[in-house]
LOKOLGU-824594 format. One record per residue (C-alpha): residue in one letter; y, z, x. Coordinates in Angstrom, 2 decimals. Layout:
BEGIN
A,Y,Z,X
...
// end
This chain:
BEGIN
X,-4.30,-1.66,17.90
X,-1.22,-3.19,19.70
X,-0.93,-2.16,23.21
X,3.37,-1.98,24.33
X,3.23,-2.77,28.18
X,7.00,-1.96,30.13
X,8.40,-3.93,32.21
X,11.48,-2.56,34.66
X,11.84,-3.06,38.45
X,12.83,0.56,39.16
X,11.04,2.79,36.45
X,8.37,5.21,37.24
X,4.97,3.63,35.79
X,6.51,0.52,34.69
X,5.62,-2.96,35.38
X,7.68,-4.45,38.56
X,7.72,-8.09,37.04
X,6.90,-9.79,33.66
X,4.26,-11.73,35.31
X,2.89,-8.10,36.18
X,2.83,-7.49,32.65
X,1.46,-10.47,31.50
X,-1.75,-10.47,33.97
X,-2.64,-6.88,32.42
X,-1.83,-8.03,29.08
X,-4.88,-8.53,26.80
X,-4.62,-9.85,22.82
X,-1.54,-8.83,20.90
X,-0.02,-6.83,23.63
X,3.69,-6.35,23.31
X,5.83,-6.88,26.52
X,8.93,-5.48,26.27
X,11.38,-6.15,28.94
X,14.44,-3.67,29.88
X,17.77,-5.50,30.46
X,17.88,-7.52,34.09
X,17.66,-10.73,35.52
X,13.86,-11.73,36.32
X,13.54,-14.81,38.72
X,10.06,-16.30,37.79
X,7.85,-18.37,36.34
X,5.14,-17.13,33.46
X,2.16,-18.38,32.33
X,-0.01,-17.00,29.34
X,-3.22,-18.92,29.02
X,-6.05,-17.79,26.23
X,-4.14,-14.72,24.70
X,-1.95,-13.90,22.25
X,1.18,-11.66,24.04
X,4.88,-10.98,22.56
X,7.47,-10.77,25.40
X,10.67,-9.07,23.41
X,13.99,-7.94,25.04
X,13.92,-4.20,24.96
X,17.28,-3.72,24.13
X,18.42,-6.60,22.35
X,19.34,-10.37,22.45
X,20.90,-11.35,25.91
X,19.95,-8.07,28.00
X,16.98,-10.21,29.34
X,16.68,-13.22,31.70
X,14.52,-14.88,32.81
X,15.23,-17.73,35.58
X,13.04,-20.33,36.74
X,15.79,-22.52,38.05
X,14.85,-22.96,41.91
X,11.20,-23.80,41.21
X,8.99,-26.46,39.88
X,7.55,-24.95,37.47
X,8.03,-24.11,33.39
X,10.14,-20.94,33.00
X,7.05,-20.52,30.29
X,3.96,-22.09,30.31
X,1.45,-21.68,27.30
X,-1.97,-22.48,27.27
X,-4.72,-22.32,24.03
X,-3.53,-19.06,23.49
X,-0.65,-17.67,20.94
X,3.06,-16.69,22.22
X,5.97,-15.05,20.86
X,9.60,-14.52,22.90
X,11.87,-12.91,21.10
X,15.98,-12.12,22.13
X,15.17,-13.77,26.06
X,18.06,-15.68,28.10
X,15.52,-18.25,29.16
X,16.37,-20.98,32.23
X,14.68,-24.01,33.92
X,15.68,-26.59,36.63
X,14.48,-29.88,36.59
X,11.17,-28.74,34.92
X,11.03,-27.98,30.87
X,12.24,-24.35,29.68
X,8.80,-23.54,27.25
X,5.67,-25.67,27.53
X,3.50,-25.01,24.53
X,-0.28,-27.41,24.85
X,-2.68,-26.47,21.77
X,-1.19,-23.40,21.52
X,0.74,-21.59,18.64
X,4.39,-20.56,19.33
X,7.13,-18.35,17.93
X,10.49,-18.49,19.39
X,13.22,-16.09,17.65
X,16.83,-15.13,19.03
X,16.34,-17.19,22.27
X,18.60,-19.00,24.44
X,17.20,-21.36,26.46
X,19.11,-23.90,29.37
X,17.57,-26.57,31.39
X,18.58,-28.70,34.33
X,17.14,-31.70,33.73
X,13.91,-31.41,31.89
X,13.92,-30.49,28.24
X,14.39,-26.76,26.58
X,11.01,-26.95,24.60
X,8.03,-29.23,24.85
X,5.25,-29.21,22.55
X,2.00,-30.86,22.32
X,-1.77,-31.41,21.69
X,-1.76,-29.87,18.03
X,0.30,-26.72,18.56
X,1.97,-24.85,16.01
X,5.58,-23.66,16.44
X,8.34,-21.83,14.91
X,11.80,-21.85,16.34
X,14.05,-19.59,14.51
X,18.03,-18.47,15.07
X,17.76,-20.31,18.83
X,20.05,-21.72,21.04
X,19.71,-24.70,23.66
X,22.47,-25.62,25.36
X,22.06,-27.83,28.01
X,18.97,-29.60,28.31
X,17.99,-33.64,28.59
X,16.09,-32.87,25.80
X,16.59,-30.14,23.06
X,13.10,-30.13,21.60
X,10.35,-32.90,22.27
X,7.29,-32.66,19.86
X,4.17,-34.98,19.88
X,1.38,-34.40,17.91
X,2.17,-30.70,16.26
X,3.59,-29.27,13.00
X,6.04,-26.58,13.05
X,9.22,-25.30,11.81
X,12.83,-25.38,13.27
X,15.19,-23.56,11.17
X,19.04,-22.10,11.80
X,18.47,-23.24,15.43
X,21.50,-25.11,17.96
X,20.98,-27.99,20.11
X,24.21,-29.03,22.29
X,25.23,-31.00,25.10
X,22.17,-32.43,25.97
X,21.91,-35.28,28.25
X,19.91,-37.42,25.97
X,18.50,-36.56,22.74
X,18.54,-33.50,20.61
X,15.15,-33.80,19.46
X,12.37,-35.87,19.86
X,9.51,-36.16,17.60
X,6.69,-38.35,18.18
X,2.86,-39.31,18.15
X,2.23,-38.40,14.45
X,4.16,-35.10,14.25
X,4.99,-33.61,11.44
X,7.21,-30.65,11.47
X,10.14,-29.26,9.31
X,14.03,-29.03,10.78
X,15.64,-26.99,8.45
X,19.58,-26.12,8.27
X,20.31,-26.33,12.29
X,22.88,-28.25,14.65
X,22.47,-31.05,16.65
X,25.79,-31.69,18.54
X,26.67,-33.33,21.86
X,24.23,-35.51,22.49
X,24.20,-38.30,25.15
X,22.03,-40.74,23.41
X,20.35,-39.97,19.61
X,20.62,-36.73,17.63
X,16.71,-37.20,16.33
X,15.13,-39.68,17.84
X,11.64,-40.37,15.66
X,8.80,-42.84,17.07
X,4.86,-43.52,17.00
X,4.59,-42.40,13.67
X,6.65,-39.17,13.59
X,7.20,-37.83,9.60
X,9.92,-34.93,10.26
X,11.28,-33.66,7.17
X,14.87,-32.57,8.66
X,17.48,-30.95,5.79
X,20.66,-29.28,5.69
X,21.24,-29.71,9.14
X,24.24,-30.78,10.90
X,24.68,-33.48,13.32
X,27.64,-34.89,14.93
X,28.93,-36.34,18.23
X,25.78,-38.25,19.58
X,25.85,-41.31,21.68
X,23.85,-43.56,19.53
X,22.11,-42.83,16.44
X,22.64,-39.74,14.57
X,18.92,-40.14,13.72
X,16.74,-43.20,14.98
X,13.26,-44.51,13.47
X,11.14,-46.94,14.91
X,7.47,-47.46,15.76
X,6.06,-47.14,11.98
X,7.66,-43.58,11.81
X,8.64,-41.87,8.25
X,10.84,-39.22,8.30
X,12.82,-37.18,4.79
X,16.25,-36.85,5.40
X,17.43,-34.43,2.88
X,21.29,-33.41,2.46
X,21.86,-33.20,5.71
X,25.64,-34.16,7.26
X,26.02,-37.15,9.80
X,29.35,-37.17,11.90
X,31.17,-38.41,14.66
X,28.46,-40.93,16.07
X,28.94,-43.86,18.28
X,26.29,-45.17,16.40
X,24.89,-45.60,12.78
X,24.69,-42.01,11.22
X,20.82,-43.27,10.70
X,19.05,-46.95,11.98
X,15.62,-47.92,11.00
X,13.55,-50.06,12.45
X,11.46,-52.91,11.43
X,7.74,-51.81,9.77
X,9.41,-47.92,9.19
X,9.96,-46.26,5.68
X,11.16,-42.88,4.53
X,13.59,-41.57,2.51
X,17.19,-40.58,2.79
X,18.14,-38.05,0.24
X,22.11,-36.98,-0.68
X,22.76,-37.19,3.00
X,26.73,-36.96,3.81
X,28.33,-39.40,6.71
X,31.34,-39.38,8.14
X,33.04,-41.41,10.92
X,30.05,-43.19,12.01
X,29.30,-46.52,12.89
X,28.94,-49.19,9.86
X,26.53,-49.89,7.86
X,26.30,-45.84,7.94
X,22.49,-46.44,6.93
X,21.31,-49.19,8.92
X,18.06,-50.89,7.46
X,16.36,-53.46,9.49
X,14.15,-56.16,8.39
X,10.83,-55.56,7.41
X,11.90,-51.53,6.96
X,11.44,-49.93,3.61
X,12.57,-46.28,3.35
X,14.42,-45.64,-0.11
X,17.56,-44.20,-0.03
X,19.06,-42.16,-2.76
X,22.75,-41.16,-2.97
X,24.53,-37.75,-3.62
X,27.73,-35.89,-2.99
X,27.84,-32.08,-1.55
X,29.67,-29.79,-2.94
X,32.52,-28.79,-0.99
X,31.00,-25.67,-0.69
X,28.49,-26.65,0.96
X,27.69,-25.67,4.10
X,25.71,-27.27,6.84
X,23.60,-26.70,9.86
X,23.50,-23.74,11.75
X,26.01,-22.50,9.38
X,24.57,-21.99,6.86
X,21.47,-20.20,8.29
X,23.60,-17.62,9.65
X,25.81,-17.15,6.08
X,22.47,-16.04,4.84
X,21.57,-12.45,6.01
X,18.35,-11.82,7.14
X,15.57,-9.89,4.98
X,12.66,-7.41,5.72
X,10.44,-9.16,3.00
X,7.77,-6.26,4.15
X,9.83,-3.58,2.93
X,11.07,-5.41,-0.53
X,7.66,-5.63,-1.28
X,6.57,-1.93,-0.41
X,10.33,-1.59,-2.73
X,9.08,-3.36,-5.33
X,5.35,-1.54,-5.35
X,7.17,2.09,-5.25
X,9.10,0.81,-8.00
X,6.06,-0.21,-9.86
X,3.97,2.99,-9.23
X,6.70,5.22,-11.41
X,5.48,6.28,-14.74
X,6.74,3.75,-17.96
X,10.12,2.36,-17.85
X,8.59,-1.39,-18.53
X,11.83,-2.59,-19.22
X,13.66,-1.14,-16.67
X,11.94,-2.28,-13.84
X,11.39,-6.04,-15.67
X,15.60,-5.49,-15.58
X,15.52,-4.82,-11.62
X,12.67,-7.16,-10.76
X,15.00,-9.85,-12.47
X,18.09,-8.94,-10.44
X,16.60,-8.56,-7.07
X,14.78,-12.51,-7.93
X,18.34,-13.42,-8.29
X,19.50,-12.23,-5.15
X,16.83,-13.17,-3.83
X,17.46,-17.38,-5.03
X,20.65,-17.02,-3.90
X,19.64,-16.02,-0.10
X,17.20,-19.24,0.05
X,20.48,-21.51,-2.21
X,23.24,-19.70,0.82
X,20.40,-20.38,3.66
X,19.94,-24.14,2.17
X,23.65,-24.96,2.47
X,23.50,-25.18,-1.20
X,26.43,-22.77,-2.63
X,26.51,-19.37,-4.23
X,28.20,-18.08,-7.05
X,29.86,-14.42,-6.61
X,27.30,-11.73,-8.32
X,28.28,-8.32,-8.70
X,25.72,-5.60,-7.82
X,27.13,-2.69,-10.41
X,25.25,-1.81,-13.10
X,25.20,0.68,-15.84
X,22.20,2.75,-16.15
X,22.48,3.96,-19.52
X,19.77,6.76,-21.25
X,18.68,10.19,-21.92
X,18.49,12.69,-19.46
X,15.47,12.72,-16.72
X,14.39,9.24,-17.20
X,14.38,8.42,-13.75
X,17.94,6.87,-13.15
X,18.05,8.48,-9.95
X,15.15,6.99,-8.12
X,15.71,3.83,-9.25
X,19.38,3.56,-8.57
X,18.05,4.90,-4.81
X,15.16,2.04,-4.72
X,17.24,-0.68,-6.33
X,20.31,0.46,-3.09
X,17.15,-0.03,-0.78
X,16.15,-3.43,-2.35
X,19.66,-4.31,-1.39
X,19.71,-3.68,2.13
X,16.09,-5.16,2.68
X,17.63,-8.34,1.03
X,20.66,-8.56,3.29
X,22.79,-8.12,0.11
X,24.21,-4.37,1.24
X,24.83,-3.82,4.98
X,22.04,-0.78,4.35
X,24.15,2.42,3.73
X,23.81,6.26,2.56
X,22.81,7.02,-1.05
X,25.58,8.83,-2.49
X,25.69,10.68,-5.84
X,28.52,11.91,-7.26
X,30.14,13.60,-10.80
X,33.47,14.10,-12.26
X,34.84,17.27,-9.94
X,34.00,15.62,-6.99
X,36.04,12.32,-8.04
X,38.75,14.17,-10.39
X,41.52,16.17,-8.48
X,44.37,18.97,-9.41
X,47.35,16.91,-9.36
X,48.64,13.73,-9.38
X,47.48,11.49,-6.29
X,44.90,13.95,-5.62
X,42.17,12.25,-7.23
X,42.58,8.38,-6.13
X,42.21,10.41,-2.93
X,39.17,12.07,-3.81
X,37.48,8.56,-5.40
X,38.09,6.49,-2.15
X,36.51,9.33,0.10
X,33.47,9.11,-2.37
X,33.54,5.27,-1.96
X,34.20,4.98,1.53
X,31.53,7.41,2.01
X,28.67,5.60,0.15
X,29.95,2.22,1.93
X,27.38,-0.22,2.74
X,25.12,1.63,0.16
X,25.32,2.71,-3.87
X,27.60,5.05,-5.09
X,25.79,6.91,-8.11
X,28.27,8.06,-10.55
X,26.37,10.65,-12.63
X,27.42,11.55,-16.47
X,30.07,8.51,-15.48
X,31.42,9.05,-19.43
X,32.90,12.59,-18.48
X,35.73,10.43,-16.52
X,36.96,8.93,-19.68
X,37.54,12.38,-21.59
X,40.42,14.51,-21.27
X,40.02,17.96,-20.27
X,42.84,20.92,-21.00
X,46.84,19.93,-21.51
X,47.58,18.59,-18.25
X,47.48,14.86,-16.71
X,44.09,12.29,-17.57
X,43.44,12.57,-14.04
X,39.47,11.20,-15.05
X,41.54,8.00,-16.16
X,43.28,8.21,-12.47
X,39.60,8.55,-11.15
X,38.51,5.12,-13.17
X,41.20,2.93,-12.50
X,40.74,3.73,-8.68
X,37.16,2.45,-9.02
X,38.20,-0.50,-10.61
X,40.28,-1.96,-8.18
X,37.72,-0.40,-4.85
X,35.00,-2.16,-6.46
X,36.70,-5.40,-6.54
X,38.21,-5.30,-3.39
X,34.72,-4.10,-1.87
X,32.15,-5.24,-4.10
X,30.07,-6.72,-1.67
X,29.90,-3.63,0.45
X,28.60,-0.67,-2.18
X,26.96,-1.11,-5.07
X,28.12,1.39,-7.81
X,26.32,2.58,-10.39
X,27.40,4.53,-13.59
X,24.81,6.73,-15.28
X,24.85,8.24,-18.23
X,23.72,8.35,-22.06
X,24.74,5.21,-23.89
X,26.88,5.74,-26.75
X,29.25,8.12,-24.01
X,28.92,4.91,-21.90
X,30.13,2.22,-24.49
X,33.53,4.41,-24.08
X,33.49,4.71,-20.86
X,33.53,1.06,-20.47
X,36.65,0.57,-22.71
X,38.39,3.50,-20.68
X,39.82,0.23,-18.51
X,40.66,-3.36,-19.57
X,38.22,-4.55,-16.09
X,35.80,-1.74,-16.04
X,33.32,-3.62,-18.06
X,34.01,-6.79,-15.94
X,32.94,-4.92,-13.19
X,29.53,-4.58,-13.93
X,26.66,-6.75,-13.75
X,24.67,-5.57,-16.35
X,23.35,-2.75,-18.59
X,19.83,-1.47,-18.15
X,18.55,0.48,-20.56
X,16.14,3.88,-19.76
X,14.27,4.92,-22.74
X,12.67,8.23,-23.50
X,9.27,8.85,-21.84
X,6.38,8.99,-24.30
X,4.04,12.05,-24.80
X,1.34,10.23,-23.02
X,3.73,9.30,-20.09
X,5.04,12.66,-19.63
X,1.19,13.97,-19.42
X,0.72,11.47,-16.53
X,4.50,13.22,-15.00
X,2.29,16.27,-15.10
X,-0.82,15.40,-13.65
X,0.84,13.59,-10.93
X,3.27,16.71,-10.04
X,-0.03,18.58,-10.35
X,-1.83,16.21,-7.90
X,0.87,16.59,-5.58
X,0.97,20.19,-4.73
X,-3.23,20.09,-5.17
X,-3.82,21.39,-8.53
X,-6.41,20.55,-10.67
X,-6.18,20.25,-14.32
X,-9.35,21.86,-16.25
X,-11.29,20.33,-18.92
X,-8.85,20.62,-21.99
X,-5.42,20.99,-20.48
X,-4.20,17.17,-21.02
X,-4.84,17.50,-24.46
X,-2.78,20.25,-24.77
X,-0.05,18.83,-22.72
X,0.15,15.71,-25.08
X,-0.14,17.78,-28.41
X,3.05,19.92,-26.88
X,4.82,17.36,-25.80
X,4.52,15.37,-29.24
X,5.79,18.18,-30.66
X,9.13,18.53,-29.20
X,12.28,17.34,-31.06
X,13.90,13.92,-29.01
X,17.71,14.61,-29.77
X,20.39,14.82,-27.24
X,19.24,17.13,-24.93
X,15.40,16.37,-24.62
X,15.08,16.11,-20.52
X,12.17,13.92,-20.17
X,10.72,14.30,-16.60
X,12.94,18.01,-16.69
X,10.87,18.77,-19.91
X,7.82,17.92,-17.51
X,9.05,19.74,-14.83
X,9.99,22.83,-16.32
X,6.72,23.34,-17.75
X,4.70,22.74,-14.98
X,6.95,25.46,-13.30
X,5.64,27.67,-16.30
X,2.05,26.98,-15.62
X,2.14,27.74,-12.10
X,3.66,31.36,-12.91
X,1.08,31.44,-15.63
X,-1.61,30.61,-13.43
X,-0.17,33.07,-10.30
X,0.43,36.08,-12.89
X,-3.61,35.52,-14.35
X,-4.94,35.24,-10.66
X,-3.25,38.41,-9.37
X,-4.08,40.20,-12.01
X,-7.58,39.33,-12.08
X,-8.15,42.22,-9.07
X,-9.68,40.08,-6.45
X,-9.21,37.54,-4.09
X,-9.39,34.09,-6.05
X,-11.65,31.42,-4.24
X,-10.35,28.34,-3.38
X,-11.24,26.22,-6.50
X,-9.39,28.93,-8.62
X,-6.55,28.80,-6.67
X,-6.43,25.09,-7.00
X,-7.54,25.11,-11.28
X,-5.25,24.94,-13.87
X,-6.44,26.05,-16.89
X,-5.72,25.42,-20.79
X,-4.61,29.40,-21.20
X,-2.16,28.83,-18.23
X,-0.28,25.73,-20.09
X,-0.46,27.89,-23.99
X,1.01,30.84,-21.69
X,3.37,28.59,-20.80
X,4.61,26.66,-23.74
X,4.18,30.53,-25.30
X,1.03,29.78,-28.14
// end
């Protein structure tokens, strides 16, 4: 079980100093940090600790600057820092040696010795970081890792260094302001660096030598005193669709005896690069779309319908890993049209596919809001483009769940279409705001085809049309048994045959309910079963009061 340890100078029971912290800390204890300056040096050696800012990126520092030492130091053990103002003097910021690193939200400063160092087979990630001011950026030697949406700036020397056989992945990040190379590979580095952005360095953007073989892939080149990228002799590679500007000529500089293979491309202008384009992509709880996508999964039938949202949310989902590539990204509407017979669970999966939103960074994460015609539809003119943008501005940053949507496209009584009013006001909010609320229009589909003509742009509007068909017998005997489990009944011997013969029985026009049909008569057998137990003249035992028997659901259904 993870053990939270507190660190703050003048609370009651709290830890004075991080160090503190750290030498009570045993595995996968959480340090979390209230917001101060903290002037020392930490070491975490054979453990695996998380040291998080309690209240949020840049409430934390700490600073190392007058001594000799590491701000942190990291031995055979396993380290996270998450949201810290990290700062060194003339030693490195983080030392990692055969240890495993995460880095997230950090900012990190050093006088003269580099912001992160790692070495002897470590494992890092580095995600959403920020060095500025360093000699070095990042030095790696003999590790794999990940660097990704990260910014390296006015460093003395190089950005980053990797070396001695490392191997690790520098994905869509900024390497600017650099005295001497952006990347400088050697002794038989093999980066893969793409989508990243580097500009302004005093030689090389990127430099190979010492048998090294790094994949440059679409990453832009600018503003170098040097050749955007120089290979030396007895080095290969590749350089794929890599952009240069304003560099030094040849832009690509092959030496003798080097044999990389470079292929040519042009970026879209859309394109984005570096650091950039990390941050255009919103960050996703990938936990919680999954535990989404398994609630989603667990509801009774509607095979179609959730193929329909699985399909939508992969979309999104491409489109997040295209925007956080630099690649572009079309516009894609999140309305939809849930179109189908009553109680067919347009409800909970309008509410789950608002969630799936959110967890994908695609909706800020908003209320649920559910509304019908009288709360859109006013008494007079004016009144109810009113009404509709209180509705919308009220469900902003979620869904807005337009129930029996069709019902705006009638006309009620002599006076003014004020449903029409209603529609047209939708159409132009859900345009101007479309990637702020997601609406959704429910309702049965021949009513919806009209609805959809009601406005030249309505249809536009929406993304798609999904479907809900009616619930079979044997799916609505499952609706049962699971309402049934819920509030601890049992069904006796018997009963689930007589739920499906009833429920084959039953006429599927225009008003069959589905899930209500389900509902309503399990509301009958539970008076059915209360009316037979207090009439019985004694106490009922507990297994009675839990049993539902066949004569409960023919009381019910009246046979």
């Amino acid at each position: 079980m993870t053990r939270t340890l507190l660190v703050s100078p003048d609370q009651p029971g709290a830890y004075p100093t991080i160090g503190d912290a750290l030498a009570a800390a045993s595995d996968d204890t959480v340090v979390s940090v209230t917001p101060g300056t903290y002037y020392e040096a930490l070491f975490v050696n054979d453990r695996a600790v998380t040291v998080v800012a309690a209240q949020g990126a840049g409430t934390v520092t700490v600073d190392a600057s007058s001594g000799v030492y590491p701000t942190v130091s990291c031995n055979s053990g396993r380290l996270e820092l998450r949201d810290l103002v990290l700062k060194a003097g003339d030693a490195p910021v983080v030392v990692v040696d055969r240890a495993t690193l995460t880095l997230t939200g950090c900012e990190l400063s050093a006088g003269f010795g580099a912001a992160v160092q790692v070495a002897g087979r470590s494992e890092f990630t580095l995600t959403r970081c920020r060095v500025t001011g360093a000699r070095y950026g990042l030095v790696v030697e003999d590790s794999d890792g990940t660097v990704e949406g990260c910014e390296f700036s006015d460093l003395s020397e190089d950005g980053i260094i990797v070396r001695i056989g490392a191997a690790p992945t520098i994905r869509t990040s900024t390497i600017t302001r650099c005295g001497n190379r952006g990347v400088y590979v050697y002794q038989y580095g093999r980066p893969t660096i793409e989508a990243c952005d580097i500009s302004q360095t005093g030689h090389a953007g990127v430099a190979v030598v010492h048998q090294s073989a790094p994949v440059l892939r679409r990453c832009r080149i600018r503003d170098t005193r040097g050749p955007a990228v120089s290979f030396a002799r007895g080095c290969s590679g590749t350089v794929e669709e890599c952009t240069t500007e304003n560099t030094a000529l040849p832009a690509i500089d092959v030496a003798e005896g080097a044999t990389p293979t470079v292929v040519t491309g042009t970026a879209s202008r859309a394109a984005t690069f570096g650091a950039a384009a990390a941050q255009a992509a919103p960050q996703q709880d990938t936990a919680r779309v999954e535990k989404l996508l398994a609630e989603l999964d667990a509801m009774v039938g509607l095979e179609s319908v959730k193929e329909e949202v699985r399909g939508l949310i992969d979309e999104i989902q491409v489109n997040e890993w295209r925007r956080s590539a630099g690649l572009p990204v079309g516009t894609v509407s999140h309305h939809l049209i849930f179109a189908g017979a009553p109680g067919t669970g347009k409800t909970t999966v309008a509410r789950i596919y608002g969630e799936l939103l959110a967890a994908l960074g695609a909706l800020p994460g908003g209320a649920f809001r559910e509304v019908s015609r009288r709360d859109l539809v006013g008494q007079y003119l004016g009144h109810t483009a009113e009404k509709t943008a209180a509705a919308f501005d009220a469900a902003r940053g979620g869904v807005l769940f337009v129930d029996e949507a069709y019902t705006l496209s009638r006309s009620f009584g002599s006076g003014g279409d004020f449903g029409q009013e209603a529609i047209d006001t939708l159409v132009k909010l859900m345009e101007d705001h479309r990637d702020e609320v997601a609406v959704i229009a429910a309702g049965y589909t021949g009513e919806m085809l009209q609805f959809l003509d009601a406005n030249p742009g309505l249809a536009s509007r929406f993304a798609k049309t999904v479907e809900f068909g009616n619930y079979s017998p044997e799916q609505l005997v499952v609706i049962v048994e699971r309402m049934a489990a819920g509030d601890e009944y049992l069904l006796a011997d018997g009963v689930a045959l007589v739920l499906l013969a009833h429920f084959g029985s039953i006429e599927r026009d225009q008003n069959f309910g589905n899930a209500r049909e389900a509902r309503k008569l399990f509301e009958g057998v539970r008076k059915a079963q209360a009316q037979r137990l207090r009439q019985s003249g004694q106490r009922p035992s507990l297994d009675e009061l839990r049993t539902v028997t066949v004569g409960d659901v023919r009381a019910a259904i009246g046979r």
